[in-house]
C-alpha angles and dihedrals in degrees: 000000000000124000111192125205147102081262109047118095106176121198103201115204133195106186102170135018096218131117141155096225129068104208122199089224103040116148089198092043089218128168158157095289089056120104118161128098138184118254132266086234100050092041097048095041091053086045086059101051087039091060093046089044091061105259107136101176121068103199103189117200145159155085088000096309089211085078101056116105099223096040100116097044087050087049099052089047087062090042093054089053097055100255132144115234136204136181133204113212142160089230095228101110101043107127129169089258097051091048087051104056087048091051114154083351090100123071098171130016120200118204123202105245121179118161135298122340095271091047092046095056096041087054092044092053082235125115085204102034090108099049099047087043096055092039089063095045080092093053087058093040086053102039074056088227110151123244163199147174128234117225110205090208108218141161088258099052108031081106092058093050084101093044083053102051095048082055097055091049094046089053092050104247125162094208143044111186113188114198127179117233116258117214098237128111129001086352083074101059102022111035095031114184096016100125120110127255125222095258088045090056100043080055090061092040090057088040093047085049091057096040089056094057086047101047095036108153100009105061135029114213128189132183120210105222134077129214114235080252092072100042100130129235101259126339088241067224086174103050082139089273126070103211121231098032098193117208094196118204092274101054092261111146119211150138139291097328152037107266094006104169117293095231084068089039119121091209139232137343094202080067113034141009116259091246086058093047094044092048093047088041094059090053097038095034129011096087095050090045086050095064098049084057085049100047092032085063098041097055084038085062095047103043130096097237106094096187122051143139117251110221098043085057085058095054104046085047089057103047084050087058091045095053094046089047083049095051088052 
């Protein structure tokens, strides 16, 4: 789930790699079959230097984050720090124990949406995701947590965008985030060809333009994607925060994104704090980042392509650079 804003610093964490699900178009490429986790202590400890640090979101994701075992006691570490705290999940496994022991923990809750029922299941690898889905939806509304649901934008369900968004307002969410579908992960092998094309993504801007006219004051909607119009200036990647700041499953550090390229990454937390790793990475690493801010915008604002998603622009443009500093 993605907050926008000069004062957001958002640190993004991936504690486990589990899930019960096994979707077509998983970054992680998590799963059933997967079992590890990163530690309390780890977590925790990397919460509190983030916080001092100045990062004032915590975004958990997965693998499906309900089913990870220190969840609550991460979470009231950020609480206690004053930090907001989302949590992407795909809303399967919600149940009114679970909700309780998170009580007043949770400040936003984002739920996987991908389509119509039958689209949604094929795309969960689950003949009744939908429909459980859809069942614990009244456990959230009346634990009055507020939430949204989360549109992995593809070839396939850019007709259902306006079947998405009057869901979203039938089931009472404050929020629909559409966000096109990166080819990483399990979407590369799985859901080939899925990404969307300029034109198809003109054709969402202009959807989610009308949807907003339509929806005004019920439901927030967000695209994430930005023209070459709206690039900004310069990231102020520096800003002494890179947000957001992204703890993968196995305790890599790295930034803006899960899997962003290992040249950029921070490094580990099995091996030093996050303090540590953010203070070595400004000295080892933020130049260097800088310019890729710098040259990514530049091409961005050149190319032919209006519509594109930034980071993923980043991190194409890194693992070029990677591969060229490797050939030579």
């Amino acid at each position: 789930m993605t907050l926008t804003g000069p004062d957001v610093h958002i640190l993004q964490i991936h504690p486990t790699k589990r899930c019960n699900l096994r979707c077509l178009h998983c970054y992680s490429s998590s799963g059933p079959r997967e079992r590890g986790e990163l530690g309390a202590p780890l977590l925790l400890s990397a919460v509190r230097d983030a916080a001092s640090l100045g990062y004032n979101v915590l975004s958990v994701s997965g693998g499906e984050p309900l089913l990870y075992s220190k969840l609550e006691s991460v979470c009231r570490e950020a609480h206690q720090h004053g930090m907001v705290i989302t949590l992407v999940t795909n809303g399967t496994v919600i149940t009114q124990r679970k909700l309780d022991a998170m009580e007043g923990l949770i400040d936003l809750m984002a739920i996987s949406l991908d389509g119509v029922p039958e689209r949604h299941n094929r795309m969960r690898g689950s003949k009744r995701a939908f429909q459980r889905m859809e069942r614990r939806l009244d456990l959230v509304r009346r634990a009055r947590i507020p939430f949204a649901f989360v549109f992995t934008l593809t070839q396939d369900n850019l007709p259902d965008l306006e079947w998405a968004a009057d869901f979203a307002v039938a089931q009472g969410a404050s929020m629909l985030q559409v966000h096109p579908i990166e080819e990483y992960g399990r979407a590369c092998s799985d859901l080939p060809g899925q990404a969307m094309s300029d034109e198809q993504t003109g054709t969402a801007w202009m959807v989610a333009e009308c949807l907003r006219d339509i929806h005004r004051g019920k439901l927030l909607i967000h695209l994430d994607t930005l023209s070459r119009y709206q690039l900004p200036v310069s990231l102020d990647a520096l800003d002494d925060l890179v947000s957001p700041l992204v703890v993968e499953d196995d305790g890599t550090v790295v930034p803006l994104r899960y899997g962003f390229p290992r040249a950029f990454a921070f490094g580990s937390l099995h091996t030093h704090t996050l303090a540590e790793l953010a203070s070595g990475w400004k000295y080892r690493r933020a130049a260097a980042f800088d310019e890729l801010c710098r040259d990514t915008m530049r091409k961005a604002r050149q190319s032919d392509r209006t519509f594109a998603n930034l980071y993923e622009l980043l991190s194409e443009e890194a693992a070029d650079r990677a591969l060229v500093a490797i050939a030579t």
